[in-house]
C-alpha positions in Angstrom: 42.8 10.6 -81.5 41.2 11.3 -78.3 37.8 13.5 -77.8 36.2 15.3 -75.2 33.5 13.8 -73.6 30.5 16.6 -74.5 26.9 16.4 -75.7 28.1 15.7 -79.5 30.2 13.0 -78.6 27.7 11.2 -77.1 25.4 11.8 -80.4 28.1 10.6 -82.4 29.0 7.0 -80.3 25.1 6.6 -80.5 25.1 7.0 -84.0 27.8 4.7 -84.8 26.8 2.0 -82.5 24.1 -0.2 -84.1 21.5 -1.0 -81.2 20.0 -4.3 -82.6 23.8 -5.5 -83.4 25.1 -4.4 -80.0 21.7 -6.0 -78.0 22.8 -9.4 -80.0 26.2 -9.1 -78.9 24.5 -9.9 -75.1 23.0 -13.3 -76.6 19.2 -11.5 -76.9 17.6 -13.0 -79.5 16.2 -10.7 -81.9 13.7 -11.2 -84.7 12.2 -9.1 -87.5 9.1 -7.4 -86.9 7.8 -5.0 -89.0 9.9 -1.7 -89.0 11.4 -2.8 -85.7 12.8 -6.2 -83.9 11.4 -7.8 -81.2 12.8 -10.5 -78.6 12.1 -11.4 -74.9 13.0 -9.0 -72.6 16.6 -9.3 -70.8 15.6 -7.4 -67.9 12.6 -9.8 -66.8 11.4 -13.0 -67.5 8.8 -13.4 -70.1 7.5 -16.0 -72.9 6.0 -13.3 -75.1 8.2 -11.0 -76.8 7.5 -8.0 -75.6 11.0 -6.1 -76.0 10.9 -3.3 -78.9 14.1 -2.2 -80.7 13.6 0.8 -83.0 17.1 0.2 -84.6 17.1 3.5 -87.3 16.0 5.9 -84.0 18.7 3.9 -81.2 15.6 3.2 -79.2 14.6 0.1 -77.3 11.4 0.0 -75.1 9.8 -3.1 -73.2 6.0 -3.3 -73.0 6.2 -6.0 -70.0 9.0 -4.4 -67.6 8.9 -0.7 -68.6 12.9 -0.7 -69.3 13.3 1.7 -72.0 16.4 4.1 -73.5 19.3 4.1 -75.9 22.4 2.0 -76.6 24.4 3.8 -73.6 21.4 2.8 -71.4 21.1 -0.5 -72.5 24.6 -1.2 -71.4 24.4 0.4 -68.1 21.6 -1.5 -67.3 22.5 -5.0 -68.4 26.3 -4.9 -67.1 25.1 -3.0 -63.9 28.0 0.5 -64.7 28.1 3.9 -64.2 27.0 6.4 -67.5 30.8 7.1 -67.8 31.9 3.3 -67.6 29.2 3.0 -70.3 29.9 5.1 -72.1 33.9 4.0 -72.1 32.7 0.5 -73.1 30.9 1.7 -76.1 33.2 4.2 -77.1 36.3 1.0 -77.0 33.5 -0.7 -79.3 33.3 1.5 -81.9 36.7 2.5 -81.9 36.2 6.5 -80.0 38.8 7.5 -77.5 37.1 9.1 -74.9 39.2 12.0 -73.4 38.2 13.2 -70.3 38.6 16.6 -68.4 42.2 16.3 -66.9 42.0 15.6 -63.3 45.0 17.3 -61.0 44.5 14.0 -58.5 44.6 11.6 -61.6 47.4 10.6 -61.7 47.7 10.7 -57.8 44.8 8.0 -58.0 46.9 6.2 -60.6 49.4 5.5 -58.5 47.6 4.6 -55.6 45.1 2.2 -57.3 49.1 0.5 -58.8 50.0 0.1 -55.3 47.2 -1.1 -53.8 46.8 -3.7 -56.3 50.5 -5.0 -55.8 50.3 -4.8 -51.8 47.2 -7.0 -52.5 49.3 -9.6 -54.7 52.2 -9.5 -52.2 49.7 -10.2 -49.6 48.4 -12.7 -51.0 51.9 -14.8 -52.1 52.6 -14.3 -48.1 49.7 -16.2 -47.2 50.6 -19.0 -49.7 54.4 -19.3 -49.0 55.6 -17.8 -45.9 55.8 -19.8 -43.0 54.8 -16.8 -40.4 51.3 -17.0 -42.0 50.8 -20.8 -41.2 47.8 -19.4 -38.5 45.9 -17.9 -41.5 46.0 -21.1 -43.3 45.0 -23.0 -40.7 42.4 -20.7 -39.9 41.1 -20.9 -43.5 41.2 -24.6 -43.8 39.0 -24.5 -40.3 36.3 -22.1 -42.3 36.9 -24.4 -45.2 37.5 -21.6 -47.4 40.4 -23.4 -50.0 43.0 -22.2 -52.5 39.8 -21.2 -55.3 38.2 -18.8 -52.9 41.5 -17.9 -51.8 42.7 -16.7 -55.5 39.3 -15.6 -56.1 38.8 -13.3 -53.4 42.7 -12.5 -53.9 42.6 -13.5 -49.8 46.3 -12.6 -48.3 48.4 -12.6 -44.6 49.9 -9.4 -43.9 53.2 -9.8 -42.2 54.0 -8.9 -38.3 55.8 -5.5 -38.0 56.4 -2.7 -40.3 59.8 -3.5 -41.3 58.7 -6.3 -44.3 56.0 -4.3 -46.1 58.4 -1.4 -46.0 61.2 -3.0 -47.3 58.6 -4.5 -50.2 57.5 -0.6 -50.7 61.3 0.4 -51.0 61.7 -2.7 -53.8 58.4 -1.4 -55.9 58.9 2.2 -55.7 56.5 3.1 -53.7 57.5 5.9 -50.9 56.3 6.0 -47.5 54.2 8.7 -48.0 52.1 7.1 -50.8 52.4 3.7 -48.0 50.3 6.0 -46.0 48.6 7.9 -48.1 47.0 4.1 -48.7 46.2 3.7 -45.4 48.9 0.7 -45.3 51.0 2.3 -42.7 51.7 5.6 -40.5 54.4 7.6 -40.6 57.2 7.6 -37.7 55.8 10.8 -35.3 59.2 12.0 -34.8 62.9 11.7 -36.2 64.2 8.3 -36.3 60.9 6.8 -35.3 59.1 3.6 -36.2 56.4 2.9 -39.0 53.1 1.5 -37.8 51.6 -1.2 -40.3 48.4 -1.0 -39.5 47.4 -4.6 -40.6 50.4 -6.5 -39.4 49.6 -10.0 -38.2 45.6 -10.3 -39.3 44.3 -12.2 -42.2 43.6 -10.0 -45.0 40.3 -10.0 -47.1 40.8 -7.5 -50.3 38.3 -4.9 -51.1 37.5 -4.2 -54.8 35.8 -1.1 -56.3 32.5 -1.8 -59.1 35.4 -1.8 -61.6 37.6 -4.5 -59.8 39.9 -1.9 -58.9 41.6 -3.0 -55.1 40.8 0.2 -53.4 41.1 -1.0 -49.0 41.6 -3.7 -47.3 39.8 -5.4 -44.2 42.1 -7.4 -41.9 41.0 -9.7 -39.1 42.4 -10.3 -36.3 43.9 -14.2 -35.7 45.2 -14.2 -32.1 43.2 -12.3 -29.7 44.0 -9.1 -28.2 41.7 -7.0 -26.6 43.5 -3.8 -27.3 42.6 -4.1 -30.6 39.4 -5.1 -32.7 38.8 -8.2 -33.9 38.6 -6.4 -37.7 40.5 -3.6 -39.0 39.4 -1.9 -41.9 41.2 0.5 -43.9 40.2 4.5 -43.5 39.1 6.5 -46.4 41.9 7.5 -48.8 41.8 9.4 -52.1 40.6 6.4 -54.0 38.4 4.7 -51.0 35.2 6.3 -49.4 33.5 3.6 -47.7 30.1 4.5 -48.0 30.2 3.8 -51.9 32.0 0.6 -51.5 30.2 -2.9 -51.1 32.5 -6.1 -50.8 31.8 -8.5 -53.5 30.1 -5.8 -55.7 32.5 -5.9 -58.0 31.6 -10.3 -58.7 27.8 -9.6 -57.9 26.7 -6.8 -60.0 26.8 -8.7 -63.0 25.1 -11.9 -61.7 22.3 -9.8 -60.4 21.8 -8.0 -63.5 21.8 -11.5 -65.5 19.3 -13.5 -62.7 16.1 -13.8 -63.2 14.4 -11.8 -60.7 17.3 -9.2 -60.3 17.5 -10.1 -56.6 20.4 -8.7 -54.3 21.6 -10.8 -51.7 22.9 -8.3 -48.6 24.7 -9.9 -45.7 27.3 -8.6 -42.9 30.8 -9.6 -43.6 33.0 -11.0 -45.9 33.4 -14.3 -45.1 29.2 -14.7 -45.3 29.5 -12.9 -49.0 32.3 -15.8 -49.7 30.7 -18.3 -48.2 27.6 -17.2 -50.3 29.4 -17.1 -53.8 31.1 -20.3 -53.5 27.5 -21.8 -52.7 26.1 -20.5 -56.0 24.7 -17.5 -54.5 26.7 -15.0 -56.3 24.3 -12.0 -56.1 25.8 -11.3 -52.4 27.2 -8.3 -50.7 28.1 -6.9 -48.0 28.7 -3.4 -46.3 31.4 -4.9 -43.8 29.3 -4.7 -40.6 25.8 -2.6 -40.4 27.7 0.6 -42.0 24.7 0.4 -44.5 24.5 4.1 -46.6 22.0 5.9 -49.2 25.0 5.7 -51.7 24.8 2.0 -50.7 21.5 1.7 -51.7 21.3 4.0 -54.5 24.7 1.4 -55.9 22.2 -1.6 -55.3 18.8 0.0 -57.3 21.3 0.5 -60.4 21.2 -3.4 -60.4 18.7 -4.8 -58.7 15.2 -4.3 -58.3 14.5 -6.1 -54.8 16.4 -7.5 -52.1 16.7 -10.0 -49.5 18.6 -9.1 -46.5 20.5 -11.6 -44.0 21.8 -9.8 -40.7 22.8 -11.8 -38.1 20.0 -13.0 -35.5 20.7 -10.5 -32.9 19.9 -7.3 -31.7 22.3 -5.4 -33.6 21.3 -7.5 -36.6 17.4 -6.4 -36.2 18.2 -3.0 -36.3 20.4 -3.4 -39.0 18.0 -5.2 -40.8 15.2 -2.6 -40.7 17.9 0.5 -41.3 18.9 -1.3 -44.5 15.4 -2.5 -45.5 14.5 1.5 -45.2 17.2 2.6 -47.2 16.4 0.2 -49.9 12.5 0.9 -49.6 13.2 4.7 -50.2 14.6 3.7 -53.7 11.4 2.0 -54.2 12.6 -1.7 -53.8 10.7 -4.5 -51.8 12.3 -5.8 -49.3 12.5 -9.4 -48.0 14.2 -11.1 -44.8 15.6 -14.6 -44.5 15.8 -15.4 -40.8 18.7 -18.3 -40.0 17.8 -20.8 -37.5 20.1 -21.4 -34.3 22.1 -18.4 -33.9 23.2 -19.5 -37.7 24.8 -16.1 -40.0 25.1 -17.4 -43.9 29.0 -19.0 -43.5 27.9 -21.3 -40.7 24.5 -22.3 -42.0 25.7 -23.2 -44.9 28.7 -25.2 -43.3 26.2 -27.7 -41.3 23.5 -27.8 -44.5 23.5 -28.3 -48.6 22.8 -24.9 -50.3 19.8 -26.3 -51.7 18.3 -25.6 -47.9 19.1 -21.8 -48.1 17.7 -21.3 -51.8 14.3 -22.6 -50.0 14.3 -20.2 -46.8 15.4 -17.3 -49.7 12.1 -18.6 -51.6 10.1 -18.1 -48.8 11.7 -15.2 -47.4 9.3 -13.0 -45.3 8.9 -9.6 -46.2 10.0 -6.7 -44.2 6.7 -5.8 -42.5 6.0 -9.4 -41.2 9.7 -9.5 -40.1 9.9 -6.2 -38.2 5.9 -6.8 -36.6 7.9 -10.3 -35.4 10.4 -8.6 -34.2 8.6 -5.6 -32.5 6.0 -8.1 -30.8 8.6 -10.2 -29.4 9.7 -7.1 -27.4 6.4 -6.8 -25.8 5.5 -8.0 -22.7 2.5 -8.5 -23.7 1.7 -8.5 -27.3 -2.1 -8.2 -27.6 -2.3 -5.3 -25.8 -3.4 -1.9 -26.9 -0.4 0.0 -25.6 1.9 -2.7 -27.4 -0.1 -3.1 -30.9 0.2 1.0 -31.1 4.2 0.5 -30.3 4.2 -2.1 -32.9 2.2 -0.1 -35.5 4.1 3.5 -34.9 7.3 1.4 -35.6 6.3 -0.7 -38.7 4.5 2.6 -40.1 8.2 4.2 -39.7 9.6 1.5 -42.3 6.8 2.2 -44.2 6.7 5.9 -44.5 9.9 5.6 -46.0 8.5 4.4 -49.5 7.7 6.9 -51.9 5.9 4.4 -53.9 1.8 4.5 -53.1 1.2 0.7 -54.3 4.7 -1.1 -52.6 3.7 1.7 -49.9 -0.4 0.5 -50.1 0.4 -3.0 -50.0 2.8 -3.0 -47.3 -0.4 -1.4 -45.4 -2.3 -3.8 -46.3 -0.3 -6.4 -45.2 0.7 -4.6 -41.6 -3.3 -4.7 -41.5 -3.6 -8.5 -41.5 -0.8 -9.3 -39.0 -1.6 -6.6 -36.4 -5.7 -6.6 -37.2 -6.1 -2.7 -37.2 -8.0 -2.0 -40.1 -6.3 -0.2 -43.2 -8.1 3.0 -43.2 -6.8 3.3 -39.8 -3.5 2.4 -40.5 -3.3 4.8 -43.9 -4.6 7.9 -41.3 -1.6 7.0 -39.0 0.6 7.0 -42.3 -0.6 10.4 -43.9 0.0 11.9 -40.2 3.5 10.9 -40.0 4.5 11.8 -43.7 2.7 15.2 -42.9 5.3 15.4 -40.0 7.9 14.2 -41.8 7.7 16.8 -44.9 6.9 19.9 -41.9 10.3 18.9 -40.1 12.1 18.6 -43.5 14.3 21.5 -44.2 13.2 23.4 -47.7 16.1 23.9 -50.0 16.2 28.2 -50.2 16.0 27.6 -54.3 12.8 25.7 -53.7 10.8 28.0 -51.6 10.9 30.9 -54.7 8.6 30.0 -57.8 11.5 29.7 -59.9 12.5 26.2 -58.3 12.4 22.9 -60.1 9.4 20.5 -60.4 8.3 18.4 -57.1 9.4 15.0 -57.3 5.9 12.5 -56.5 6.2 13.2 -52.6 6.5 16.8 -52.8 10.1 16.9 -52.4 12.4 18.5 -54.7 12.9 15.4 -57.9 16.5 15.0 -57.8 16.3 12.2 -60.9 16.0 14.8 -63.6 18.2 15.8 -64.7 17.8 20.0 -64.8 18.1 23.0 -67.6 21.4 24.7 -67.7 20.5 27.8 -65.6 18.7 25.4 -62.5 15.3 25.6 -63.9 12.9 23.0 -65.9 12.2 25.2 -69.0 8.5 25.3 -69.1 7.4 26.6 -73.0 4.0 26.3 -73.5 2.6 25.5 -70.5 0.9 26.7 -67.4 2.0 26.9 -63.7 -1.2 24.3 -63.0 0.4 22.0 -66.6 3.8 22.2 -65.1 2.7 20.2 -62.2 3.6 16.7 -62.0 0.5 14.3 -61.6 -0.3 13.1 -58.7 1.8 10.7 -56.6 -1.1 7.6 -56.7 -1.7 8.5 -60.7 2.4 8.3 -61.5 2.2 5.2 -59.7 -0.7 3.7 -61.7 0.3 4.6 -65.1 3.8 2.6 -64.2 1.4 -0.1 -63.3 -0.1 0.1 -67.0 3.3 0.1 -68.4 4.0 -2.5 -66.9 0.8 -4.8 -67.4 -0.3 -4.0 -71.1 0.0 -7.7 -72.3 -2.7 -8.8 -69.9 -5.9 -8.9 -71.2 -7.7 -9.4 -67.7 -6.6 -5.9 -66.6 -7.2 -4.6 -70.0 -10.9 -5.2 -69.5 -10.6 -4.1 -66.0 -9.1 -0.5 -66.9 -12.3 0.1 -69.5 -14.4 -0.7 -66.9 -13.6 1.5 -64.3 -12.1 4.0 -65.5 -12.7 7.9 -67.4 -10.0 9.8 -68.7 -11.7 12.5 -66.9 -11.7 11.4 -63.5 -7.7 12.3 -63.5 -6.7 15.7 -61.6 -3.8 15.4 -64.5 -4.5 16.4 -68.2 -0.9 14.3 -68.5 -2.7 11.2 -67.2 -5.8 11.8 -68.8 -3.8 11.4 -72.4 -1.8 8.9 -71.1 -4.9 6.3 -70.4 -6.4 7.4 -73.8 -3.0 6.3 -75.4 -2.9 2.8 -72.9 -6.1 2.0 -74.2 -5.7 2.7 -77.7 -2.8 0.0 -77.7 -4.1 -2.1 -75.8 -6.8 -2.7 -77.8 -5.4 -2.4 -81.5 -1.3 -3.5 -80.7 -0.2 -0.6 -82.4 2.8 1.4 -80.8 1.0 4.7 -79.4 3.9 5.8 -77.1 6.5 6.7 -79.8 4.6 9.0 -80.8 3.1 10.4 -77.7 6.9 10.3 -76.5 7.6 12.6 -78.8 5.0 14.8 -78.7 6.4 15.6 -74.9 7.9 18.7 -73.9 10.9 18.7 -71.8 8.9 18.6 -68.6 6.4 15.8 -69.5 9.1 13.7 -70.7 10.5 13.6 -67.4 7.6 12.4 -66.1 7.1 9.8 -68.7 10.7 8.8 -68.6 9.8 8.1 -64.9 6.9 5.9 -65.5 8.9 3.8 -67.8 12.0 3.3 -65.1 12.4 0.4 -63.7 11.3 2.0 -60.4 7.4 0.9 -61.1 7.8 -2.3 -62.4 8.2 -4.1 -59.3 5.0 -3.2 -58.1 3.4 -6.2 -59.9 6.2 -8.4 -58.5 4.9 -11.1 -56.0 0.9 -9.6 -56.2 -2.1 -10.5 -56.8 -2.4 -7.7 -59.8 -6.4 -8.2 -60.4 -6.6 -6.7 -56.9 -4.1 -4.1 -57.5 -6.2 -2.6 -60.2 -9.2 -3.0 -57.8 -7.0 -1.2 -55.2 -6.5 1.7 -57.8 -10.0 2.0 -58.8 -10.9 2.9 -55.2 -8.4 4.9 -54.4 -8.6 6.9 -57.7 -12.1 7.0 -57.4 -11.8 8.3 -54.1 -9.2 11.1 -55.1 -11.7 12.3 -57.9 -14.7 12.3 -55.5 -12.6 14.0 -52.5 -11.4 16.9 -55.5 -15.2 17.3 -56.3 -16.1 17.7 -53.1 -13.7 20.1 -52.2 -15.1 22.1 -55.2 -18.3 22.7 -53.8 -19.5 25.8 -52.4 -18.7 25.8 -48.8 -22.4 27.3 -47.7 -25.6 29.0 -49.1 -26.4 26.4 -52.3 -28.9 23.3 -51.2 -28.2 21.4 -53.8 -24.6 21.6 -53.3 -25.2 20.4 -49.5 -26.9 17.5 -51.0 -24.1 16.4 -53.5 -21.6 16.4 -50.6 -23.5 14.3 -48.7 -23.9 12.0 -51.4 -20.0 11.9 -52.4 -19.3 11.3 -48.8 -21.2 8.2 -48.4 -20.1 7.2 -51.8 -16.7 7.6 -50.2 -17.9 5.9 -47.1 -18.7 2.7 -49.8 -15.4 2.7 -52.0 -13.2 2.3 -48.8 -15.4 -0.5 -46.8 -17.8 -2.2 -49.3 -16.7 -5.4 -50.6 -15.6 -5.0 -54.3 -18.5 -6.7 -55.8 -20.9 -3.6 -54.1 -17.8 -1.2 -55.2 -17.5 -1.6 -58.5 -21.2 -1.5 -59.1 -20.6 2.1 -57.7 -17.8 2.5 -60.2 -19.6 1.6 -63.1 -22.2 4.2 -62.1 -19.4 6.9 -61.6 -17.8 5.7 -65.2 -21.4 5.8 -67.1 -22.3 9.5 -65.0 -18.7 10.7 -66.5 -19.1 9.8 -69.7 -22.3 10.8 -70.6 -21.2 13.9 -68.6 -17.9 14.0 -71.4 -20.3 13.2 -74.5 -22.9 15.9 -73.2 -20.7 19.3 -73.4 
């Protein structure tokens, strides 16, 4: 018997799916510890088990990566679906029959997804057996792309003229109307007109939804004509929006999910994603051409958590390259570009060498900042001189600006610092000016301008990840206007960082030393270190309990810290220095607060205290770290005595 899909539904397939069985069932090794089960985390690689299952509460958290969530989670996660695909998957498990609300264009859809998977099979049997498509072969056989990659990628010939694929319609039972509603064909203009196949003639690459579903097609041309384009893509239909389809999703997802640094591969075209797969590199996709959206991106973060990007070497490619890598850096994931020598895309490079030579230029991949100063230099007439390195800068600080994340955001900085020798504070000014100018030209949402709007998100913009209260509102019991406010940006950030680095005694000892609890503008931070700390030092698991101890609102924001969105922070860095790099800048955020505190005018002694916090501040952002963290430790002791002494 089938059941709606509602709130208690969802209880009930949690209930009756066992979590430690069902994380088994993925080949995680489990074993028995204490009231829970540990294993090595699936998400990221580790040695130490550091992967918690709390099987009686259908709860699984990892101290090394931050994953955390239930059963319907879990499989989302590590099969890369949708909640509702999830949710179908464990639901066929445990035996549920998931009815969902009836859709008047289901069985529309139905029909069309039928079709479109038959056109692609008849397609793909005229490539193979009619003598008409003996070009395509031979065109394949040129690209070396054979009979597996053929079936695989369900590659077909669509035949000249109308007439054929019409006739095939006629024999299946599909009408002309549902040929175009497809986007196959057009329909005669007039009475006793002709049908226009819109593909007739070109080799025809099949485009598959994140379910495998054939949903367009994308048909290359294979004699020229300059009357038409040398590709042909199907438009947008019912069942096909093109900026939520990636070619070769459907294969990659999985892989990238599975590998072990959860790396997506993005390329131009199809044949490059083919060429990829069949080399071993099947965490590949491509948005056919630059057409690179949010939805794209937002597809690629439920999967991945960094990417490497290979756009042809070209102008158009460049751009691309940078659109993309900003896209991807706004869903918090670093970025990395592998440049192709000799006018080479991915098919043709790895035509002329063994695919062991492109796994080496993906290992040492530059990242996005060092590509695009490359890129913006070479422009320049003269590279080194002022005019040109502010050109350089205001574009690289563009890319940059559109990271929400301070320590990716800090460390891209950092690194735009060294290549175009401006120092950081300078380039961090420059950065706070153009977010400021950013966020001022930003339309506000009408709901947000009125106090009843929801919580900011950690840039000040409206947090569209929670989800919100029935009537539009976070309901805030309990709490005041200033509780309700989300810590800070920098201290969201560097509780992630924790999360994400408990197991390391190093930074352990680092986080006693220079930090207070009090030095937090958050009271949710402030708890949230005393809890780090307390684990840290005793193994115990504090954050079940502080997790529960949440109200709505603060569960959000630790539900946040805990995404996989902070994790990659310590991916690829030095993380010793990016606790120093927190200790200043925290440090620096408590000190600016207190200063701002301070009478404005009429109190000596408060004259004098300014002066001293801004030379202190004048030390935490130039000294070397050895001369810093003295300071610290001063600032640490001062606090705490300050704490012990009210």
């Amino acid at each position: 018997m089938a059941v709606e899909l509602n709130e208690a539904t969802i209880e009930e397939l949690k209930a009756r799916t066992d979590l430690g069985e069902l994380i088994a069932s993925y080949g995680v090794s489990l074993r028995r510890s204490g009231s829970g089960v540990t294993a090595c985390c699936p998400f990221h690689n580790e040695k130490t088990p550091s992967f918690h299952v709390n099987v009686s509460k259908g709860f699984y958290h990892c101290f090394g990566c931050g994953e955390s969530g239930d059963a319907i989670k879990f499989v989302q996660k590590y099969e890369g679906l949708s909640f509702m695909d999830a949710v179908k998957k464990l639901a066929a498990m445990c035996g549920m029959e998931i009815k969902s609300r009836e859709n008047p264009e289901a069985g529309r859809s139905k029909r069309l997804y039928a079709l479109m998977a038959d056109l692609a099979a008849f397609y793909h049997r005229c490539l193979a057996k009619t003598k008409e498509a003996a070009i395509a072969r031979e065109y394949l056989e040129r690209r070396r792309l054979g009979a597996e990659a053929q079936e695989d990628f369900l590659i077909g010939y669509a035949p000249a003229g109308a007439a054929i694929v019409m006739k095939w319609a006629e024999k299946h039972g599909y009408t002309p109307e549902e040929m175009a509603a497809a986007g196959v064909v057009k329909l005669p203009e007039r009475r006793g007109g002709s049908f226009y196949h819109r593909f007739a003639g070109r080799l025809m690459f099949t485009v598959r939804d994140r379910q495998g579903r054939v949903v367009a097609f994308s048909g290359r041309q294979l004699v020229e004509d300059k009357r038409s384009g040398k590709y042909v893509n199907s438009p947008e239909t019912p069942i096909f929006k093109k900026g939520r389809v990636l070619f070769g999703f459907d294969k990659a997802a999985s892989n990238i999910v599975r590998s072990p640094h959860r790396e997506v591969i993005c390329c131009e075209g199809q044949i490059d994603t083919i060429r990829l797969h069949i080399s071993g590199f099947n965490t590949a996709v491509a948005s056919q051409g630059t057409a690179f959206t949010e939805d794209h991106a937002r597809m690629i973060r439920r999967v991945a958590d960094s990417a490497v990007l290979m756009y042809d070497d070209d102008a158009a490619g460049h751009k691309a390259t940078v659109k993309v890598a900003s896209m991807l850096l706004a869903m918090e994931m670093p970025v990395r570009v592998v440049s192709l020598p000799d006018g080479d895309d991915p098919d043709s490079f790895l035509l002329k060498h063994p695919p062991e030579d492109l796994a080496s230029r993906i290992a040492s991949a530059e990242s996005i900042v060092s590509f695009q100063c490359r890129m913006e230099r070479a422009k320049e007439a003269n590279p080194g001189s002022i005019d040109a390195v502010m050109r350089v800068a205001k574009a690289v600080l563009e890319t940059i600006a559109s990271c929400p994340g301070a320590v990716l955001r800090s460390s891209m900085v950092d690194e735009a610092s060294r290549i175009l020798s401006i120092p950081t504070a300078a380039l961090m000014e420059d950065l706070a000016k153009l977010k400021a100018a950013k966020a001022a030209a930003r339309p506000v949402p009408a709901a947000d301008k009125s106090p009843a709007g929801g919580a900011e998100g950690v840039d000040g913009g409206p947090a569209t990840d929670a989800p919100a209260a029935a009537d539009g509102r976070d309901e805030v019991v309990g709490m005041s206007a200033a509780a309700a406010e989300p810590p800070p940006d920098r201290e969201l950030a560097f509780m992630g960082f924790l999360m994400a680095n408990e197991d390391d005694p190093d930074l352990v000892r680092m986080a006693v030393a220079n930090f207070a609890p009090a030095m937090f503008a958050s009271d949710f931070t402030r708890r949230f270190l005393g809890r780090w700390l307390g684990e840290a030092k005793d193994g115990e698991d504090r954050f079940a309990e502080f997790q529960e101890e949440l109200g709505e609102v603060e569960r959000k924001w630790f539900d946040g810290i805990l995404s996989s969105s902070y994790r990659s922070y310590a991916s690829g860095l030095d993380r010793a220095e990016i606790m120093r790099d927190f200790a200043r800048s925290l440090w620096c955020d408590q000190l600016r607060r207190e200063r701002g505190s301070l009478p404005a005018s009429g109190d000596d002694a408060a004259a004098s205290r300014r002066i001293e916090i801004s030379m202190d501040l004048k030390r935490l952002q130039q000294a070397s770290w050895e001369d810093a963290s003295g300071l610290i430790a001063g600032l640490v002791a001062n606090m705490t005595k300050g704490e012990k002494d009210k």
